[in-house]
C-alpha positions in Angstrom: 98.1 -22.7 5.9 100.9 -22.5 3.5 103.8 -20.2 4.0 104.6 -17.8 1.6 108.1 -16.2 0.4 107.4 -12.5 1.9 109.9 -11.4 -1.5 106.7 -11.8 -3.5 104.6 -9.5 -1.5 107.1 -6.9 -0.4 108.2 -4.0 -1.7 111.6 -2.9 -2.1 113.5 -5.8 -1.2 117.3 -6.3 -1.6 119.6 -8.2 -3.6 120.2 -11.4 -2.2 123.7 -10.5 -1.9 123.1 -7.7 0.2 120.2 -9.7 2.7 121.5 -10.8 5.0 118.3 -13.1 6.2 115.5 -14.4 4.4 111.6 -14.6 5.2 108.4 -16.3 4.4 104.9 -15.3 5.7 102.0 -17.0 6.8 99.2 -14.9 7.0 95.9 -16.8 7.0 95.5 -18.3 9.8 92.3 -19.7 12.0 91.1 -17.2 14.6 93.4 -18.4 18.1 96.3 -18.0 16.1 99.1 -15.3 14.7 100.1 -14.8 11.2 103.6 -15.5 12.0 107.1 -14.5 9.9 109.7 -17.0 9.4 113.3 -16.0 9.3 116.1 -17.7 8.1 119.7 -15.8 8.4 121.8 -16.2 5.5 124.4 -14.8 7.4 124.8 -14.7 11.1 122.9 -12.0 12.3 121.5 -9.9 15.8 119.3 -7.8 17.0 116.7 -9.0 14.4 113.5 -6.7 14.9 110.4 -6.2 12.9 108.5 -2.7 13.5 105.1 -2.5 11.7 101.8 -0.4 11.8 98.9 -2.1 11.1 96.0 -0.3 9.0 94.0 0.5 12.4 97.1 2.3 13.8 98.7 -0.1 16.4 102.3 -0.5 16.1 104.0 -3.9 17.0 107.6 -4.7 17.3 109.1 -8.1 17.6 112.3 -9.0 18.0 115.3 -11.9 18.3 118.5 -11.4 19.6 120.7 -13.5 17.3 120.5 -16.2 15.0 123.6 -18.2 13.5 124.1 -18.4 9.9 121.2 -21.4 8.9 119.4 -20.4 12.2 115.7 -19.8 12.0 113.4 -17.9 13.9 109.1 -17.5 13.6 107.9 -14.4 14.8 104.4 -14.3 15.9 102.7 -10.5 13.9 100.4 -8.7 15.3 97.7 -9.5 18.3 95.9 -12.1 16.4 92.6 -10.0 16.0 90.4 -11.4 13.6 89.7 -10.1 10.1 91.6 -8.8 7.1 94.4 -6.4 8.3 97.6 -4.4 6.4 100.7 -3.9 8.1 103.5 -1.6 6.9 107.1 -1.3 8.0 110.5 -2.6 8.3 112.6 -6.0 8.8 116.5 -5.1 10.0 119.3 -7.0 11.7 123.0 -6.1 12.2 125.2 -8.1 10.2 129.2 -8.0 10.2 128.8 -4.8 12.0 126.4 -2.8 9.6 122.7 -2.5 10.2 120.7 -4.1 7.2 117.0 -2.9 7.2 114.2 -3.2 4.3 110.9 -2.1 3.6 107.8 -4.2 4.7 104.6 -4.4 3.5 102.0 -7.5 3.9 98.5 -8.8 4.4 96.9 -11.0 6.7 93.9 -13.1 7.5 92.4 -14.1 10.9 89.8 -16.6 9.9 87.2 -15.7 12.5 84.0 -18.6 12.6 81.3 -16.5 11.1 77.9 -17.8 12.6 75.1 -17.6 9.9 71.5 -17.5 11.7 68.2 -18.0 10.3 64.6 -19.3 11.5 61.4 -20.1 10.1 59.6 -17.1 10.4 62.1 -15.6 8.5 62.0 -18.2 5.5 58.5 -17.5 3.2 58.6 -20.8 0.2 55.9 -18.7 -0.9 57.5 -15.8 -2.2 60.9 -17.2 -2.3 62.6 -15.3 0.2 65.2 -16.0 3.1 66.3 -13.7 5.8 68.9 -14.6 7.2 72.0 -12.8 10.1 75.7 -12.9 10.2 77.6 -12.4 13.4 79.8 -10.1 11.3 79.0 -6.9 8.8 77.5 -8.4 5.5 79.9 -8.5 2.2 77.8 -10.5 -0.4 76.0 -13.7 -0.2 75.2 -16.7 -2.9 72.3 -18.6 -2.8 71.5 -22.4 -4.8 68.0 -23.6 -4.7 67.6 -27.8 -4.9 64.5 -28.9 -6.1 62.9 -32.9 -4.7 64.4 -33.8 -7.6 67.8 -33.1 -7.5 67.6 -30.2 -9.7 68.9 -26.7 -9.7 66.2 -24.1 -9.5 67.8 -21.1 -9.4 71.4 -19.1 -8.2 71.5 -16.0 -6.9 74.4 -13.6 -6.0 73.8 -10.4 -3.9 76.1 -7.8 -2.6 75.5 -6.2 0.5 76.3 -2.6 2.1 78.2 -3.4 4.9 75.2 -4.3 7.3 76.1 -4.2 10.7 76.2 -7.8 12.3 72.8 -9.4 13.2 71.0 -7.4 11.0 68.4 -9.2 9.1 69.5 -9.6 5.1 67.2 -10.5 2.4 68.1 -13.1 -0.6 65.4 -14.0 -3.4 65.1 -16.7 -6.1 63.2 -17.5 -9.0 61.8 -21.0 -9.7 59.1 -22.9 -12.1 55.6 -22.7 -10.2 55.0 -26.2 -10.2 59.2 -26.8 -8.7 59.0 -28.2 -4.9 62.2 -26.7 -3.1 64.3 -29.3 -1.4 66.7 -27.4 0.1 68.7 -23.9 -0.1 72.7 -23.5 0.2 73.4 -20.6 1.3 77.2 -19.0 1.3 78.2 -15.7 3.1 81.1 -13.7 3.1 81.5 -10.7 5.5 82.7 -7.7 4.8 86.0 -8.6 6.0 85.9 -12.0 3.8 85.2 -14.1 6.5 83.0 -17.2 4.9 80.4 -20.0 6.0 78.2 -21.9 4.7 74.9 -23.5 5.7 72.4 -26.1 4.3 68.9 -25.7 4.9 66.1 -28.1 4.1 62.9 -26.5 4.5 61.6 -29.3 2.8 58.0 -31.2 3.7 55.3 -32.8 2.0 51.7 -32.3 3.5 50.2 -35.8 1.9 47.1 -35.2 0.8 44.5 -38.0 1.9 40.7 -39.1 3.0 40.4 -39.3 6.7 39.7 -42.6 8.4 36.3 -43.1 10.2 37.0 -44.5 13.7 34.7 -46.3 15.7 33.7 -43.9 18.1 36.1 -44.3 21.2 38.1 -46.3 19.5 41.3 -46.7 17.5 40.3 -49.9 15.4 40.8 -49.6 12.0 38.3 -51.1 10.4 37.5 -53.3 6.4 36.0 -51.1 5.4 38.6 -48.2 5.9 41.7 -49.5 4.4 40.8 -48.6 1.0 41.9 -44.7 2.4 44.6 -45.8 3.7 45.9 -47.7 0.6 45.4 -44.8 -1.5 47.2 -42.9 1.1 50.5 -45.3 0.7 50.2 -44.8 -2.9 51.3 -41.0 -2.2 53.7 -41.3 0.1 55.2 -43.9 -1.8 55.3 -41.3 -4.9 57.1 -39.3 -2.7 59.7 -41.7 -1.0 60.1 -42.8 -4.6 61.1 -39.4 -5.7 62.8 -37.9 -3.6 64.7 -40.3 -0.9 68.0 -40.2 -3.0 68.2 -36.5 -2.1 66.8 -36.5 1.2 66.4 -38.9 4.3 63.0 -38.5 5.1 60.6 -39.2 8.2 56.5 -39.6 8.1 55.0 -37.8 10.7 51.5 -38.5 11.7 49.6 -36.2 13.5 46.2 -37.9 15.2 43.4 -35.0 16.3 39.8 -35.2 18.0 36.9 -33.1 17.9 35.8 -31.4 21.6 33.5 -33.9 22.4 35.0 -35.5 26.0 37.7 -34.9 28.4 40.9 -33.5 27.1 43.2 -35.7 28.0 40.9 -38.7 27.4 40.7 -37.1 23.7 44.6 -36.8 23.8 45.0 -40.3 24.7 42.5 -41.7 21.8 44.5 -39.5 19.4 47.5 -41.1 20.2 46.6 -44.6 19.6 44.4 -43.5 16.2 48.1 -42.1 14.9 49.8 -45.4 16.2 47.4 -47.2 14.2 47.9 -45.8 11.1 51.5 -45.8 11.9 51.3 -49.6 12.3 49.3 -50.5 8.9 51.9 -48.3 7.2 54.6 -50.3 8.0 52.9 -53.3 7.4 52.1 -52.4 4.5 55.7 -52.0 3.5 56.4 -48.1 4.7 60.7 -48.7 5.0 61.3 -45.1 6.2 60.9 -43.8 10.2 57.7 -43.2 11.5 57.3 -41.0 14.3 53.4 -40.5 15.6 51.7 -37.9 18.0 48.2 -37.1 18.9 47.2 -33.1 19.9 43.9 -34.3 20.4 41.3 -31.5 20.6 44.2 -28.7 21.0 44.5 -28.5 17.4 41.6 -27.6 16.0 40.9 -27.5 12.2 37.5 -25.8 12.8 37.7 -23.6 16.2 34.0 -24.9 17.8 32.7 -24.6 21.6 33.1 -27.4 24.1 31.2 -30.7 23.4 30.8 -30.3 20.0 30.9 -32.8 17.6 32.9 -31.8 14.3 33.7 -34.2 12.1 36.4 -32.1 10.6 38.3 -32.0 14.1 38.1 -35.9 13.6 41.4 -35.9 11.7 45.0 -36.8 10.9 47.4 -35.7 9.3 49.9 -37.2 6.9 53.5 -35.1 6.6 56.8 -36.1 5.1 60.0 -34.1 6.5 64.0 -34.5 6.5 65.1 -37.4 9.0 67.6 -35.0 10.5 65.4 -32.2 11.2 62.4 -30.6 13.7 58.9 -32.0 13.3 57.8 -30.0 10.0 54.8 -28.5 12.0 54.2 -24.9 12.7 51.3 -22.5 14.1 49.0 -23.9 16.4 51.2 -27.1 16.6 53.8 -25.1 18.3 51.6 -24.5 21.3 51.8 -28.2 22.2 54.0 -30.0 24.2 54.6 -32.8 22.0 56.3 -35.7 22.6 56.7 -37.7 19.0 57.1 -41.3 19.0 59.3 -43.7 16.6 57.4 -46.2 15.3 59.4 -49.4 16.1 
C-alpha cells in the first residue's frame, strides 16, 4: 500500500515554515495490520503525540518522545479493526520551546477477506438466478454471465440494503434462450467496501445418446452396438470442439441396472458396463479425462419393485463437466457413495 502525504487529506494544515514535522499516511492496509502515520521532523522536535477519535467514539493517542531534525518515526493508528473508519483530531510536538499542534482529519481502510458463499441449491440456470452470502453486510454486487462459447451474455449491477452478513442475496440475468451458460463472475462489495470475487462454473453437458444393449450379465460391447456409441462421440466431440478453449472439461459416465439381481452384484456389472464405454471412447480418440462409476440399481430412472426387469433402468449416462470441479450430478445421485474412477 502506498503512502500518502497526510497535507492532501488534512484540514487546516500550516505553512511549512511554521511545521515543524512532516507526515504521510497509509491507510489501506490488509486486515492484521495498522494504518500507520509517518513522521519526519523538520526540525528537532519532542513529545510528538497524536490524539484522535475515530467515527465509532474510541479515542487513541500515540506518542514519541523525540526525534532529531531528519529523524523519522511510524506511528501505528488505531486498533487495526477491520472496515472503513474516520478519525478526527490533532498532531502536536514542542519545538524550540513552543508547542506546535494542527488539526487532523483522515480515512482508513482495513481490508478484511470477505468470504462469498454459494451452493447449488441456491443456483436455478433455469430462471437465471444466483443466491449467494457475504460474511459481511451487503453493499452492491456485479454479475458477468460467460456463455460455452466465450461470449458475454449478460451484466448485471445490483445494490443492496445493507443485508446483514449471511443473509441470502438474490442477482438475476438475462440471456438468448438457446445461450448455454459457462460460467458466472461474480464481484461483491460490502457495505463497508470490502471486495471479492468468485468464479463459478455451473457448467455441464448431459450428452444426449441411444443406450447400449448388454449381453445380459455382461459388460461386452458388442458389433452390433458400436454404431450408438459412434454417434455418441460425434456429440461429445461437438462439445469438446466448442467449448474446451474456455473450459477444461471431464466426461463422466454413469453405468445403471434395472432391479433384477443382487445389489451389489448389479453394482459391480454397472461398473464394468461404464468402464467399457469409458475404454472404446478413448480408443476411439476421446483426449479429455474420463472418470466412470456405476449406481447400479440405486438410481432408478423408472422407480419399479424388486426383480423387475426395466429396460429403462438399463442405462448410462453421458455428462461433460469442468475438470476442476464436483461430479456434475445431483438428486438421487447424491445419495450414493460414489467413488469415480479416472480412466487411465
Amino acid at each position: 500500500m502506498r503512502w500518502l502525504y497526510i497535507l492532501a487529506v488534512l484540514l487546516s494544515v500550516g505553512t511549512a515554515a511554521a511545521q515543524p514535522v512532516s507526515f504521510q499516511l497509509k491507510g489501506d492496509v490488509p486486515q492484521g495490520q495498522k494504518p500507520q502515520i509517518r513522521i519526519t521532523a523538520v526540525t528537532k522536535v519532542t513529545d510528538v503525540r497524536i490524539e484522535v477519535d475515530r467515527d465509532d467514539g474510541k479515542h487513541f493517542t500515540h506518542k514519541h518522545a523525540a526525534l532529531a531534525k531528519g529523524g523519522v518515526v511510524t506511528l501505528d493508528i488505531g486498533d487495526g479493526a477491520a472496515g472503513k473508519a474516520s478519525y478526527k483530531g490533532t498532531i502536536s510536538a514542542q519545538s524550540g520551546g513552543e508547542k506546535w499542534s494542527d488539526e487532523l482529519i483522515f480515512e482508513t481502510l482495513v481490508r478484511a477477506p470477505m468470504k462469498i458463499s454459494y451452493d447449488a441449491q441456491h443456483l436455478d440456470l433455469d430462471k437465471r438466478v444466483l443466491q449467494f452470502k457475504l460474511s459481511r453486510p451487503a453493499g452492491k454486487a456485479s454479475l458477468t454471465v460467460i456463455a460455452d462459447d466465450g461470449k458475454t451474455l449478460s451484466i448485471r449491477d445490483v445494490a443492496f440494503k445493507k443485508e446483514p452478513a449471511n443473509t441470502w442475496l438474490p442477482i438475476t440475468w438475462d440471456q438468448p434462450p438457446d445461450a448455454r451458460v459457462m460460467s458466472l463472475v461474480l464481484t461483491a462489495t460490502s457495505a463497508d467496501g470490502i471486495e471479492s470475487t468468485v468464479t463459478l462454473t455451473p457448467w455441464s453437458v448431459t450428452v444426449d445418446h441411444e443406450d447400449v444393449n448388454f449381453p445380459s450379465d455382461s459388460a461386452v460391447i458388442e458389433a452390433s452396438e458400436t454404431k450408438k456409441l459412434d454417434a455418441s462421440l460425434a456429440k461429445i466431440n461437438d462439445v469438446v470442439k466448442r467449448s474446451s478453449q474456455f473450459v477444461k472439461m471431464r466426461l463422466y459416465i454413469a453405468g445403471h441396472t434395472d432391479t433384477v439381481g443382487a445389489n451389489a452384484k448389479n453394482r459391480k456389472l454397472s461398473i464394468e458396463r461404464a468402464r467399457a464405454i469409458a475404454t472404446y471412447f478413448r480408443q476411439k480418440g476421446i483426449e479429455i479425462p474420463i472418470a466412470f462409476e456405476g449406481f447400479g440399481e440405486e438410481v432408478l430412472k423408472v422407480r419399479t419393485a424388486d426383480n423387475t426387469d426395466e429396460r429403462a433402468n438399463r442405462r448410462v449416462d453421458y455428462v461433460i463437466g469442468p475438470l476442476g470441479g464436483s461430479p456434475p450430478f445431483g438428486g438421487a445421485y447424491l445419495k450414493v457413495k460414489a467413488g469415480w474412477k479416472e480412466l487411465r
